[in-house]
C-alpha positions in Angstrom: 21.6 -27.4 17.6 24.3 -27.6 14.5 25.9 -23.9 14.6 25.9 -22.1 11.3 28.6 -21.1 9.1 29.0 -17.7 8.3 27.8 -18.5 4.9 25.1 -20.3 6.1 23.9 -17.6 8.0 24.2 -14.6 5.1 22.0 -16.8 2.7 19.4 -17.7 5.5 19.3 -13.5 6.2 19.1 -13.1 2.4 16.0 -15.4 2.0 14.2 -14.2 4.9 14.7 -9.9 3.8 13.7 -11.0 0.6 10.7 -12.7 1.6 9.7 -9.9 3.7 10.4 -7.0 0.8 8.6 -9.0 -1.9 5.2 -9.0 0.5 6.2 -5.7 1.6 5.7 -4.7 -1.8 2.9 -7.0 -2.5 1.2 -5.6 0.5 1.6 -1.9 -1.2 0.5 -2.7 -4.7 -2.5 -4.4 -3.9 -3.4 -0.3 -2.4 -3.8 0.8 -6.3 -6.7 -1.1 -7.6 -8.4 -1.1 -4.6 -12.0 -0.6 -5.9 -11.2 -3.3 -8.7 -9.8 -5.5 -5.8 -13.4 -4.8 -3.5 -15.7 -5.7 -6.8 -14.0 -9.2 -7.0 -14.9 -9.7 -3.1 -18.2 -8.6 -3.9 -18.8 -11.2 -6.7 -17.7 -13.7 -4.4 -18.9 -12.2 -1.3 -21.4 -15.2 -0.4 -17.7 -16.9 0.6 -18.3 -14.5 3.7 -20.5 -14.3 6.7 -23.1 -12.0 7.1 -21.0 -9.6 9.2 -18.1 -9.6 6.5 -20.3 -8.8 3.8 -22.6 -5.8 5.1 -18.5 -4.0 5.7 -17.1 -5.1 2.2 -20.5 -3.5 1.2 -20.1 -0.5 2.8 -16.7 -0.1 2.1 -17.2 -0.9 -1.9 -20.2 1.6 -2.4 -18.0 4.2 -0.3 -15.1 3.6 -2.2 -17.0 3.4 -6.0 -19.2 6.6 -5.3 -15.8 8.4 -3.7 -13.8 7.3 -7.1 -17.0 8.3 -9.1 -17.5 12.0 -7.3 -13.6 12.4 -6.3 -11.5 10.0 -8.0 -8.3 12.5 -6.9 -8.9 11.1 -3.4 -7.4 7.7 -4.7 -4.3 9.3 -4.7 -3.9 8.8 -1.4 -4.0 5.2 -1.4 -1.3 5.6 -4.5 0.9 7.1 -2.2 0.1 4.6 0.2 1.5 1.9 -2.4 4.3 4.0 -3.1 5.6 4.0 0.4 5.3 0.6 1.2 7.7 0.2 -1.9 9.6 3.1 -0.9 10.4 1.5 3.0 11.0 -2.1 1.2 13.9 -0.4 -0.7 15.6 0.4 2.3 16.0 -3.2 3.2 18.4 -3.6 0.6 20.7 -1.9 3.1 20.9 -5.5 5.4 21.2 -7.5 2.1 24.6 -6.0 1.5 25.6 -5.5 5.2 23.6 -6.8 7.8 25.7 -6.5 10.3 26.0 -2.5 10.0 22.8 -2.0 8.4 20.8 -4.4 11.8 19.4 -0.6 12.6 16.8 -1.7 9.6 15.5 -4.6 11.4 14.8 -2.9 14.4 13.2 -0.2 12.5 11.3 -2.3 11.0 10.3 -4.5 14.0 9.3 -1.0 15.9 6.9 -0.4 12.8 5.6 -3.6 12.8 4.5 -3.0 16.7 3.2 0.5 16.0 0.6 -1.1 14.2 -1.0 -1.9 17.1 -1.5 1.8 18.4 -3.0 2.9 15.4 -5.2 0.6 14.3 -6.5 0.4 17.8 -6.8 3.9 18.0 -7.5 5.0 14.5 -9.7 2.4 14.0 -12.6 3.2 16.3 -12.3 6.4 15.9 -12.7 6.0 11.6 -15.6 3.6 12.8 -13.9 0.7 11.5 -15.3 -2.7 13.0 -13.1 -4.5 16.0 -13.0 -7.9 13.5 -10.8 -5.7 11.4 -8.7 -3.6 13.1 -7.4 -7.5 14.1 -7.2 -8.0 10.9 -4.8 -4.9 10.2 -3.1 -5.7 13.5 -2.0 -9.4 11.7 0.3 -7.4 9.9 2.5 -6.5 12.5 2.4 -10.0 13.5 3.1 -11.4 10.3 5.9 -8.6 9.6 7.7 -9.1 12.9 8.4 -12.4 12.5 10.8 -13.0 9.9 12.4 -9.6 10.6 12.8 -10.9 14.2 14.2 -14.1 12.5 16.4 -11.8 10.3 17.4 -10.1 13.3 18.6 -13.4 15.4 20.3 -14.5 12.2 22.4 -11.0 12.3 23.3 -11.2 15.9 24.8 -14.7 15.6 26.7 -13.5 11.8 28.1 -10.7 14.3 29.1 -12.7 16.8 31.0 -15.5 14.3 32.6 -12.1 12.6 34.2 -11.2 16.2 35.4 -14.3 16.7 36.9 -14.6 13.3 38.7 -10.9 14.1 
């Protein structure tokens, strides 16, 4: 395997924190129109089996007759979006140093795992189907990766900066 220049190994960490902000924040936004999002499901709900469908039912008459009766409760999800922002903003800390700022990473990697606990905890508890809390558990999966990447990348940049010193 070809060893990476220091160079080499800043843009790689660039791309890969920057990928994983950008769905980060996509991730978040897509909590805002989240009765908006559920209707286009609905329309297109036939694209899902049976078992699918009955849930994104459920979960779009719960959520249109909540925003009807209590559209404050919404606000929740708003801050829900806002913090996924929020946390992506601190991984502009590694893109200037990610050497000092490698505590992000980890962070990062430990909140991907905690997914786990809570969606296999919360989830039965909020009666929310097995199929999904698998679903919600992807995300971990999916966030871990490049940040584990990202965090490889950072331990071989700090190990060509020690040698350089």
């Amino acid at each position: 395997m070809k060893k990476l220049t220091e160079q080499q190994l800043r843009k790689r960490i660039k791309s890969w924190i920057i990928l994983f902000i950008v769905f980060l924040i996509i991730s978040g936004i897509t909590a805002f129109p989240i009765e908006t999002e559920l209707s286009i499901f609905m329309a297109h709900s036939s694209s899902f089996p049976p078992f699918v469908q009955n849930w994104l039912s459920i979960i779009y008459n719960a959520v249109k007759e909540t925003n009807a009766a209590y559209p404050y409760l919404s606000y929740g999800t708003d801050w829900l979006a806002f913090a996924h922002i929020v946390i992506a903003t601190v991984f502009i800390g590694p893109l200037k140093d990610p050497v000092r700022n490698i505590w992000v990473i980890q962070f990062g990697m430990i909140a991907c795992v905690m997914i786990f606990p809570l969606a296999l905890i919360a989830g039965p508890i909020r009666h929310i189907p097995f199929y999904w809390q698998l679903i919600d558990c992807s995300f971990g999966v999916l966030g871990i990766i490049p940040l584990y990447i990202t965090y490889k990348l950072i331990k071989q940049l700090e190990n060509t900066q020690i040698i350089i010193k």
